[in-house]
Backbone as CSV, one residue per row, in Angstrom:
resi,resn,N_x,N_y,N_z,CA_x,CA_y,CA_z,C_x,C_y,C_z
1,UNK,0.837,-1.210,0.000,0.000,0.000,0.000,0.867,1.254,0.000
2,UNK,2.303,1.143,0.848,2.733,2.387,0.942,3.549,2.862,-0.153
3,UNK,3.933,1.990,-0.932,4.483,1.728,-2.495,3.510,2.065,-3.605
4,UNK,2.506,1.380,-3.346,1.395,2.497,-4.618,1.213,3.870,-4.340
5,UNK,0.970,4.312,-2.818,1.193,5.663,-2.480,1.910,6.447,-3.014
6,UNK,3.417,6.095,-2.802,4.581,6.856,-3.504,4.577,6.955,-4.800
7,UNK,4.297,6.150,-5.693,3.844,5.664,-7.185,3.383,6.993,-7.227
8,UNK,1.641,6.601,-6.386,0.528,7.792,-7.191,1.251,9.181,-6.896
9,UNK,2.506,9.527,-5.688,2.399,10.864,-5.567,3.547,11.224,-6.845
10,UNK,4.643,10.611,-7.051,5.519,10.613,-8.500,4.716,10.782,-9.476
11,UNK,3.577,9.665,-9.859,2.496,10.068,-10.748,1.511,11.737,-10.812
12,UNK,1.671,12.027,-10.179,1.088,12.772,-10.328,2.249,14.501,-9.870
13,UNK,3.160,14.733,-9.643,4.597,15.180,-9.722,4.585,15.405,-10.934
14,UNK,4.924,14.439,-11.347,5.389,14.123,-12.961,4.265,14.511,-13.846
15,UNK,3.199,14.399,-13.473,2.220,14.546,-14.944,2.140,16.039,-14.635
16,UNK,2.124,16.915,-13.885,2.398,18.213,-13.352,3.519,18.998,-13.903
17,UNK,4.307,18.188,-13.734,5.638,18.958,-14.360,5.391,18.818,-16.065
18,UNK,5.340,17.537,-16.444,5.182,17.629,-17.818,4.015,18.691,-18.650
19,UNK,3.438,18.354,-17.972,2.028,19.628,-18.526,2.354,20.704,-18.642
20,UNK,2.887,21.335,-17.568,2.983,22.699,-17.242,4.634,23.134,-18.336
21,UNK,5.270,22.339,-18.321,6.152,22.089,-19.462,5.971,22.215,-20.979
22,UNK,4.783,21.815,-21.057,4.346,21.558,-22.570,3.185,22.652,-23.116
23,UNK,2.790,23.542,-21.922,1.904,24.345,-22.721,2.447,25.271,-23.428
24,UNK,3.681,26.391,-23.554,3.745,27.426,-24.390,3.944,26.358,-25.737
25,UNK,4.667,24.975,-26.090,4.881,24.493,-27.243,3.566,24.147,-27.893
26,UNK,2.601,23.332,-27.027,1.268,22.992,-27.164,0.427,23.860,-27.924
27,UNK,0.243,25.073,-27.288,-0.515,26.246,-27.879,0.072,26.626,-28.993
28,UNK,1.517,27.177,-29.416,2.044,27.261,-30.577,1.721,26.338,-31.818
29,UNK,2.298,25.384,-31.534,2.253,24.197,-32.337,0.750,23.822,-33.334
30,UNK,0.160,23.877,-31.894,-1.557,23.666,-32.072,-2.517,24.916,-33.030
31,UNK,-2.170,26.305,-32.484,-2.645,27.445,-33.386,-1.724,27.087,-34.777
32,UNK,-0.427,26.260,-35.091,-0.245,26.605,-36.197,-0.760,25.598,-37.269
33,UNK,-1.106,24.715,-36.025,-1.449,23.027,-36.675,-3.306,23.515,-37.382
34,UNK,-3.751,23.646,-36.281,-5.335,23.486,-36.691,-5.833,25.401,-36.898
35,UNK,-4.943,26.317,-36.817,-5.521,27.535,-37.303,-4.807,28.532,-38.414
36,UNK,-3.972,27.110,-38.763,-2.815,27.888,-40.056,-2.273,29.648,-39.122
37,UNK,-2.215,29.517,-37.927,-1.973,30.920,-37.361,0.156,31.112,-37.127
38,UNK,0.720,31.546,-38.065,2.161,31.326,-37.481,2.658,32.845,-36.444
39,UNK,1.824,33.136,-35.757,2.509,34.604,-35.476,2.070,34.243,-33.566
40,UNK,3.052,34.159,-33.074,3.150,33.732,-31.812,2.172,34.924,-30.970
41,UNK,1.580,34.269,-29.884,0.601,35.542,-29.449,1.100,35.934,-28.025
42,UNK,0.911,37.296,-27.863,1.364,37.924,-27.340,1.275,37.577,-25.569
43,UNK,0.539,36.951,-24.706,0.621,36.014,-23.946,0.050,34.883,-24.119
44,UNK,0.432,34.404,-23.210,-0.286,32.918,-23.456,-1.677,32.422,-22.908
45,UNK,-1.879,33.760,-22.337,-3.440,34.269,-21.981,-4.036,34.313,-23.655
46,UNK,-3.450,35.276,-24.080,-4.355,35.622,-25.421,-4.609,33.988,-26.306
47,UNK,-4.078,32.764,-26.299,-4.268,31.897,-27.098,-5.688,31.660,-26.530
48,UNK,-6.284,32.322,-25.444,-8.047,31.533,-25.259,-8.488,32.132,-26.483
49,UNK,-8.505,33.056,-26.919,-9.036,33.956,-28.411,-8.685,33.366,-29.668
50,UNK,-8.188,32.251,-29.337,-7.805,31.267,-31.179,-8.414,30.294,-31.547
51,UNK,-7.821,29.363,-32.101,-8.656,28.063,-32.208,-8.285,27.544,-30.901
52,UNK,-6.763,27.612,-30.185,-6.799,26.897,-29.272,-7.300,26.905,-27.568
53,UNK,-8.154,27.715,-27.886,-8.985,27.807,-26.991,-9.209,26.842,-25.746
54,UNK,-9.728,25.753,-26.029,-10.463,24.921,-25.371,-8.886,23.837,-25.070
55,UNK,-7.762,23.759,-25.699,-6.714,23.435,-25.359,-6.474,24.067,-24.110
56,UNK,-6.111,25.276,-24.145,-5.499,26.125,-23.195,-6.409,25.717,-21.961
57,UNK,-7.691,26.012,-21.975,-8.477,26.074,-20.579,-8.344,24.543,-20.274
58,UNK,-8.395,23.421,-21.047,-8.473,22.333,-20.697,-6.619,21.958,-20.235
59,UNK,-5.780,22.411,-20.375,-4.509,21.939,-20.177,-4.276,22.630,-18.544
60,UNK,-5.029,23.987,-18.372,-5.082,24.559,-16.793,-6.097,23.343,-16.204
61,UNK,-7.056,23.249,-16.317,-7.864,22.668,-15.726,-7.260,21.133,-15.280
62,UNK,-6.608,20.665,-16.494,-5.656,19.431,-15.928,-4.490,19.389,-14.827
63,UNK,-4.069,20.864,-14.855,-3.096,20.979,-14.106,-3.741,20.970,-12.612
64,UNK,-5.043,21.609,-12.564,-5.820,22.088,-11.016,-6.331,20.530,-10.772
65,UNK,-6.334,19.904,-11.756,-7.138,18.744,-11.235,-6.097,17.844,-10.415
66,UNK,-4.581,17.885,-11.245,-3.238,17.177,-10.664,-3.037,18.011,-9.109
67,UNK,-3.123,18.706,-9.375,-2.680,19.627,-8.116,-3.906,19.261,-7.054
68,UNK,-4.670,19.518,-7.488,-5.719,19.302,-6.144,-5.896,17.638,-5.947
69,UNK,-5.548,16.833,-6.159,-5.421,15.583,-6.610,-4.071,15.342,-5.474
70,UNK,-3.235,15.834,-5.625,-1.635,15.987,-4.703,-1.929,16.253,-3.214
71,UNK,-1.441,15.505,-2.132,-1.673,15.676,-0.901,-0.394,16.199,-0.448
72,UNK,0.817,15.773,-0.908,1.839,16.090,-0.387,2.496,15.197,1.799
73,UNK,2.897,15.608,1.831,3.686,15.832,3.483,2.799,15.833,4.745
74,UNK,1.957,17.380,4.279,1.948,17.898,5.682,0.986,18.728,5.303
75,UNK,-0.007,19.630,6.576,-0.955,20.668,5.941,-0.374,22.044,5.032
76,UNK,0.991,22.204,5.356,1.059,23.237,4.299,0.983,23.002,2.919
77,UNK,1.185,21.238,2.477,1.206,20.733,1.242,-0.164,20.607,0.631
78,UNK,-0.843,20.364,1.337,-2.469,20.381,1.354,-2.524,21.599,1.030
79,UNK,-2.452,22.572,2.041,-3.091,23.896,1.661,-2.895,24.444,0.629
80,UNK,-1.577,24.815,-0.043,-0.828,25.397,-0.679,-1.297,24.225,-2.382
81,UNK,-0.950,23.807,-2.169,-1.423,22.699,-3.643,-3.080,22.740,-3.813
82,UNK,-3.681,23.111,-2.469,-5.310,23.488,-3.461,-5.892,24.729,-3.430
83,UNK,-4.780,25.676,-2.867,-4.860,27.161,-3.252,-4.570,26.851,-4.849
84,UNK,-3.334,26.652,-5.189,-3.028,26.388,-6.851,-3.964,25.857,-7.508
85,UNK,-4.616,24.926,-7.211,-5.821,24.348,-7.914,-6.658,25.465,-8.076
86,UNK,-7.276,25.794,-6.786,-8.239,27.007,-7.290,-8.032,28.151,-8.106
87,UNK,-6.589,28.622,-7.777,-6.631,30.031,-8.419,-6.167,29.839,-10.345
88,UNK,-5.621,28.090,-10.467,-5.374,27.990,-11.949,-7.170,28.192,-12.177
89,UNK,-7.884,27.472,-11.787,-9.293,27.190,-12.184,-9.935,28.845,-12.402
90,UNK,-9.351,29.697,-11.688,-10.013,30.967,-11.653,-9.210,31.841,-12.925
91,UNK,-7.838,31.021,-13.525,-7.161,31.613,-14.344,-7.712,31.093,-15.700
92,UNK,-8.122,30.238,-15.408,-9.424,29.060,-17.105,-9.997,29.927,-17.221
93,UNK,-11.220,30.118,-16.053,-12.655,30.213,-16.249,-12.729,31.909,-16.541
94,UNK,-11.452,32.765,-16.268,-12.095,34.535,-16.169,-10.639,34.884,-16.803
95,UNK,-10.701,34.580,-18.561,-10.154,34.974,-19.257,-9.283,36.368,-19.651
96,UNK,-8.191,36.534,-20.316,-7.687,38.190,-19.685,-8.745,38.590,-21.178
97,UNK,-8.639,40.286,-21.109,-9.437,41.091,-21.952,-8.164,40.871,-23.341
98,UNK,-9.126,40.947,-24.779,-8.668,40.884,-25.916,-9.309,41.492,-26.829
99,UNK,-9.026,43.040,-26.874,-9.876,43.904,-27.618,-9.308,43.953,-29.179
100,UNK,-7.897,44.039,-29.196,-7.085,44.225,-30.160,-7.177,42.968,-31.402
101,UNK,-7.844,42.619,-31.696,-8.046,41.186,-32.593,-7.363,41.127,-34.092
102,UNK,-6.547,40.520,-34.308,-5.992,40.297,-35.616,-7.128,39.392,-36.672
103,UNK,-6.344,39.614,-38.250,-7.297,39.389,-38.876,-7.580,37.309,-38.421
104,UNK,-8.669,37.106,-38.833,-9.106,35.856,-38.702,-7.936,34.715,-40.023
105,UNK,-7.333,33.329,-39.540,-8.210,32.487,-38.659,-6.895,32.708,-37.647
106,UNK,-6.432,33.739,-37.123,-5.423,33.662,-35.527,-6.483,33.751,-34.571
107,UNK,-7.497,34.919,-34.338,-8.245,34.505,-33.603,-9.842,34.267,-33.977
108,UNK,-10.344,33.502,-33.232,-11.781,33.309,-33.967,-12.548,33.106,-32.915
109,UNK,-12.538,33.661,-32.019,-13.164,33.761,-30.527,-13.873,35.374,-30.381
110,UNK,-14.858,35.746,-30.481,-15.244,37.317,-30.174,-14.443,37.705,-28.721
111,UNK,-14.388,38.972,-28.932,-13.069,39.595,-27.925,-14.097,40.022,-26.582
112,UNK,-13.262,39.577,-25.333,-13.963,39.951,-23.953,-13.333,41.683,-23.837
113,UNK,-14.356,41.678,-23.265,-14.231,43.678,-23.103,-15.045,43.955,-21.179
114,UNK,-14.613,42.749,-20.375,-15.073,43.374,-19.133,-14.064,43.101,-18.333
115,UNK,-14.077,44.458,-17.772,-12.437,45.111,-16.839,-12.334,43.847,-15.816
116,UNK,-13.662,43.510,-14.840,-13.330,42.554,-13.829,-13.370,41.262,-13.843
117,UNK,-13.691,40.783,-15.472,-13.110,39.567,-15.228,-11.517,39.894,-15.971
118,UNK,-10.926,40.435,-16.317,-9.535,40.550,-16.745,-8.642,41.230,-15.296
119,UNK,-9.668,41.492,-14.293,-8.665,41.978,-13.049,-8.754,40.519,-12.301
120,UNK,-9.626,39.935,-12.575,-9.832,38.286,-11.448,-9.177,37.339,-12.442
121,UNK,-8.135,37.478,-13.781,-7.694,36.659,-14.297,-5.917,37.213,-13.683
122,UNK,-5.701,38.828,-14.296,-4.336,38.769,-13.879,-4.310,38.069,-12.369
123,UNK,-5.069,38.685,-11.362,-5.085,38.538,-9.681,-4.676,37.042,-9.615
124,UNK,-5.186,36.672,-10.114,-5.701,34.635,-9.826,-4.192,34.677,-10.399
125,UNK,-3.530,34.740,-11.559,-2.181,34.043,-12.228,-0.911,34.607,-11.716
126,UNK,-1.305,36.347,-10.640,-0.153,36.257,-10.248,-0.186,35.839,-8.779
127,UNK,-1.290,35.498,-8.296,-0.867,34.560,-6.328,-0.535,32.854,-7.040
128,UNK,-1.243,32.662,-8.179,-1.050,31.211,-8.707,0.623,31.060,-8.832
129,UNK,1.121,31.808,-9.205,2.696,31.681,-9.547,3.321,32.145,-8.343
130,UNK,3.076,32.892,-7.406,2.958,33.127,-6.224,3.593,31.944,-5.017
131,UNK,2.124,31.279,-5.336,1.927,29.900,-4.306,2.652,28.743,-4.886
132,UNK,3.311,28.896,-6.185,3.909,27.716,-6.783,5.378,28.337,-6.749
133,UNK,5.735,29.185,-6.384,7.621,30.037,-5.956,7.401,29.252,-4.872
134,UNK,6.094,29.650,-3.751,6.209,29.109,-2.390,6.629,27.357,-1.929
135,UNK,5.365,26.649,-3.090,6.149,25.658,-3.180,7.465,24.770,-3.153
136,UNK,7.914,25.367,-4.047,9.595,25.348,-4.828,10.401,25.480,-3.922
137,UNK,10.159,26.901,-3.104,11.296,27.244,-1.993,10.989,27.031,-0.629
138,UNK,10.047,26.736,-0.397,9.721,26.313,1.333,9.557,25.038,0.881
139,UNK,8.456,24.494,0.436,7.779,23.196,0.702,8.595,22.203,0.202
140,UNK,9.300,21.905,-1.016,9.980,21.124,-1.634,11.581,21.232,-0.936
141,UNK,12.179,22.402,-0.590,13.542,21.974,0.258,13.351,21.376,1.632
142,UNK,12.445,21.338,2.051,12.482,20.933,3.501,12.789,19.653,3.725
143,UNK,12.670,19.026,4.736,13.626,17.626,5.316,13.212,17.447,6.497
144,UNK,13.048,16.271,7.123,13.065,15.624,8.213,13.916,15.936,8.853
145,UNK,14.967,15.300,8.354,16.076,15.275,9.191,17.683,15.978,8.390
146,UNK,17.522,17.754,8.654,18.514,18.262,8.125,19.606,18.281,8.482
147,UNK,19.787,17.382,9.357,21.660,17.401,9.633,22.028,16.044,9.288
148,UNK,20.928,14.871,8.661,21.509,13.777,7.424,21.358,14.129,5.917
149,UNK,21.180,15.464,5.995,20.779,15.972,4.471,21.778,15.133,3.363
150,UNK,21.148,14.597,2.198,22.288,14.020,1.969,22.861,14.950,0.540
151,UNK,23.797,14.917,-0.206,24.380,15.739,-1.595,23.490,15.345,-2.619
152,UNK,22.412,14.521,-2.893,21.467,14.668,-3.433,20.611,15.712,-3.464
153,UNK,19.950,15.389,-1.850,19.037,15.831,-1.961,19.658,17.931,-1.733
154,UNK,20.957,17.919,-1.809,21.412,19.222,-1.507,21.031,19.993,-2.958
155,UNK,22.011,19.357,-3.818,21.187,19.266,-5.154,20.062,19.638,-5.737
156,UNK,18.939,18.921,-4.981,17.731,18.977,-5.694,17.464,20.682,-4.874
157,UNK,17.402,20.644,-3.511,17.131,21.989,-3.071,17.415,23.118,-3.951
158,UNK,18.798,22.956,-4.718,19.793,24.299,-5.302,18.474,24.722,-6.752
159,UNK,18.321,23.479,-6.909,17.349,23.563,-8.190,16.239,24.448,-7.854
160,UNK,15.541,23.351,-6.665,13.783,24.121,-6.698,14.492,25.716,-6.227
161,UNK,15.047,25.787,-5.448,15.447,27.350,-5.540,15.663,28.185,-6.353
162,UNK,16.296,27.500,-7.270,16.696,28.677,-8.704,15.159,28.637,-9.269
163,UNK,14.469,27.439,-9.417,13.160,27.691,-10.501,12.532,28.644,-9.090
164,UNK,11.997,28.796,-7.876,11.109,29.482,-7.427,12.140,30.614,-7.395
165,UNK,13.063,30.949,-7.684,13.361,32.272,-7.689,12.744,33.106,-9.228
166,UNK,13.468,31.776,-10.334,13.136,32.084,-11.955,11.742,32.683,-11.401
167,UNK,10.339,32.349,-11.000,9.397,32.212,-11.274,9.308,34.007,-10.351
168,UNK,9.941,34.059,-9.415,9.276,35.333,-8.877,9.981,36.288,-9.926
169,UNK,11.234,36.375,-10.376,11.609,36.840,-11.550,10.871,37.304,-12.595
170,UNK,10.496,35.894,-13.408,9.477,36.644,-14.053,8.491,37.712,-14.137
171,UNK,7.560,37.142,-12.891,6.534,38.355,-12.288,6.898,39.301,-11.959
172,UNK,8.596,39.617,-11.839,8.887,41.283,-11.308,8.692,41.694,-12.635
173,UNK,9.648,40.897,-13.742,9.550,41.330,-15.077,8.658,42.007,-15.504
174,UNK,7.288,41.021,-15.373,6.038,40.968,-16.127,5.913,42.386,-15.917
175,UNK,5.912,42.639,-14.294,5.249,44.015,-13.688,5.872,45.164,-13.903
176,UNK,7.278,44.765,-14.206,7.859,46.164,-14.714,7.796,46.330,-16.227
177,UNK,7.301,45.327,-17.190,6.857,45.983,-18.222,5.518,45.969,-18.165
178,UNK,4.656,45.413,-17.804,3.307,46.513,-17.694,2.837,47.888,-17.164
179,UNK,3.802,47.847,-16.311,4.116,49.214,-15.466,5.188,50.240,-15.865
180,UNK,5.926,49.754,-17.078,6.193,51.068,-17.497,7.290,50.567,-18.883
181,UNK,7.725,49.200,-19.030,8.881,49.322,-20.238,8.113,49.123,-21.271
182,UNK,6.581,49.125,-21.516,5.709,48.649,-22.811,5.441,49.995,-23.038
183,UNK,5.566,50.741,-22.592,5.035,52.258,-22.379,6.328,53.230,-22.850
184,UNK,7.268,53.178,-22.266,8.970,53.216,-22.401,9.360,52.867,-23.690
185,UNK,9.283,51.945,-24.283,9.741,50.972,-25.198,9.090,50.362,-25.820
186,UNK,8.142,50.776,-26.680,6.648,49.873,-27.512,7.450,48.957,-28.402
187,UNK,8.738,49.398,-28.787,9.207,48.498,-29.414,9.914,46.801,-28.896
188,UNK,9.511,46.803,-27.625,10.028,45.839,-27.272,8.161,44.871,-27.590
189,UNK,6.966,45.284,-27.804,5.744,44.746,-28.255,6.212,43.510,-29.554
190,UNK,7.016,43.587,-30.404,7.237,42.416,-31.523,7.289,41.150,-30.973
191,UNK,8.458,41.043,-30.101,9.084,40.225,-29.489,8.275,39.302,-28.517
192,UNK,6.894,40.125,-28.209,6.356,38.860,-27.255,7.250,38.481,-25.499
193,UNK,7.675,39.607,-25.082,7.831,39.130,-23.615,7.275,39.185,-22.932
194,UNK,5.792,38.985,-22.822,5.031,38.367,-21.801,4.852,37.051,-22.201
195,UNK,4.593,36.787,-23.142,4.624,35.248,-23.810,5.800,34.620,-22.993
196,UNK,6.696,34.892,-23.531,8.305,34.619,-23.198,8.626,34.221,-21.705
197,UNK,8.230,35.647,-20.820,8.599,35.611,-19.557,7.569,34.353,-18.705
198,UNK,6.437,34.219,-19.543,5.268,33.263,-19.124,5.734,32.177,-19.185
199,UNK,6.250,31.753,-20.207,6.847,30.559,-20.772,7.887,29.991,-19.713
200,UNK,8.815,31.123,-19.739,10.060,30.574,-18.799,9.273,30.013,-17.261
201,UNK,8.680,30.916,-16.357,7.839,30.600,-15.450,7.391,29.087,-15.271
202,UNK,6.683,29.123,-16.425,6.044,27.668,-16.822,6.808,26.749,-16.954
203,UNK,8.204,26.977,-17.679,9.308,25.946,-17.443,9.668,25.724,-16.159
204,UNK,10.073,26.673,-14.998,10.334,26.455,-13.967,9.434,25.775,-13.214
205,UNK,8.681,25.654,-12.738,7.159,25.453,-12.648,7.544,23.996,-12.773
206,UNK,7.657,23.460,-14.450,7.418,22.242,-14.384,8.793,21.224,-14.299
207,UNK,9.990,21.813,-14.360,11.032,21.703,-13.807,11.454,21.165,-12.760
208,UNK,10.880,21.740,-11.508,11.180,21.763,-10.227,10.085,20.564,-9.592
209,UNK,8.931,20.317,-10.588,7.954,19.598,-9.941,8.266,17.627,-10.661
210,UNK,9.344,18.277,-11.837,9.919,16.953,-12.141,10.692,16.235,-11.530
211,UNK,11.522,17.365,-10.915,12.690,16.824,-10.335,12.057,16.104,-8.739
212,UNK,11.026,16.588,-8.204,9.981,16.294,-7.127,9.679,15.017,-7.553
213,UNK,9.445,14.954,-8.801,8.781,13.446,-8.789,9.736,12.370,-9.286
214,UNK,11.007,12.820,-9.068,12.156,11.617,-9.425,12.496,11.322,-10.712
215,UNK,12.127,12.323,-11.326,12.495,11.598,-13.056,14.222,12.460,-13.201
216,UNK,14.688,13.031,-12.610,16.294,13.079,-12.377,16.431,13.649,-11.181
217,UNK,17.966,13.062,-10.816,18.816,13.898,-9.570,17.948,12.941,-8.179
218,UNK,17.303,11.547,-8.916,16.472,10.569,-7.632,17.849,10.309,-6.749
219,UNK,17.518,10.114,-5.420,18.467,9.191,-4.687,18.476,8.217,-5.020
220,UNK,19.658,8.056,-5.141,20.467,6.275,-4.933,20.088,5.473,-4.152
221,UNK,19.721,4.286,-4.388,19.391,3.335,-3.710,20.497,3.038,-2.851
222,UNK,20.126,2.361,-1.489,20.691,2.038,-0.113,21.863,0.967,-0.666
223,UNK,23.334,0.775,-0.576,24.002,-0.202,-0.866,23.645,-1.480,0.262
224,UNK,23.178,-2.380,-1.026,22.493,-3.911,0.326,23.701,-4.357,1.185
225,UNK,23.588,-4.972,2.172,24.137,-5.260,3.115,25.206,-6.802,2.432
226,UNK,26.548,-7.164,2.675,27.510,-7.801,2.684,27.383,-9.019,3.102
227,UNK,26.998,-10.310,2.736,26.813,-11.518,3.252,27.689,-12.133,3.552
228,UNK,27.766,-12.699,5.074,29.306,-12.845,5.603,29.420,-14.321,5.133
């Protein structure tokens, strides 16, 4: 029993990390596959406005379902993993605003034009990335017993640290070009760095939740004992 346990919590680690891994390629790939669309969109919010629509909300919704699905340790693992559930679910369901619409077939979704569900979408995606830094750097370095810490698991700590740092990174990013380098610098608009900075996030994200579920940097098995 306590072996399928560990299974389902790797299982579900892992399908977490991979997901959250695969959406900026997913959405690309997919708008270019089924909407002949080649012009990368400007977050990865805006792909709800394409064909891939129902991708995007359904690839969050998989993620809230893994996550709330995850028990983790201890009550902060609980808590914290179905805060994430909820606030991805609140990042599906209350889409950001998309007034600016290119010609059709990039997007083919009529454009949302109400301020508060685009303030309950940013709100929700930035405590969501928030509570998943928190993850990374409290919940995932911790230990039983830190004075047998072993160079593995020292390792794995150095990691989830760099991705929950990457991830608060981003969001300073995000906020200092919405708050003033898009405004500053329109020319940095081609390039897509909210896409970009989203993306990286999302790599970290699913990075740190791989390495959680043992698919590299696992401990070594115990050397068996010497038969005299």
């Amino acid at each position: 029993m306590q072996n399928d346990l560990l299974v389902s919590y790797l299982t579900l680690r892992i399908s977490i990390g991979f997901v959250a891994i695969g959406i900026p390629l997913f959405l690309v790939v997919g708008s270019i596959w089924l909407g002949d669309c080649t012009q990368v969109q400007s977050s990865i919010s805006d792909y709800y406005h394409t064909v891939m629509r129902d991708g995007l909300v359904g690839t969050i919704c998989a993620i809230a379902f893994f996550l709330f699905a995850y028990r983790g340790y201890d009550v902060r693992d609980f808590w914290a993993t179905r805060a994430a559930a909820v606030l991805a679910l609140f990042v599906a369901f209350f889409p950001t605003i998309f007034t600016d619409v290119p010609e059709p077939p990039c997007n083919m979704v009529r454009p949302i034009e109400n301020p508060l569900v685009n303030t309950i979408h940013f709100t929700s995606a930035l405590l969501f990335f928030l509570v998943l830094a928190y993850i990374s750097l409290v919940l995932f370095t911790k230990t039983d017993h830190p004075e047998a810490m072993g160079q593995r698991k020292k390792n794995r700590n150095r990691v989830y640290r760099v991705c929950g740092w990457v991830m608060l990174g981003c969001l300073a990013l995000l906020a200092l070009y919405f708050a003033w380098l898009r405004h500053a610098w329109p020319g940095l608009a081609p390039y897509d760095p909210v896409f970009w900075l989203e993306s990286i996030a999302l790599w970290a994200f699913g990075i740190s939740w791989l390495i959680k579920g043992e698919i590299f940097m696992k401990d070594l098995p115990a050397p068996k004992p010497q038969q005299s």
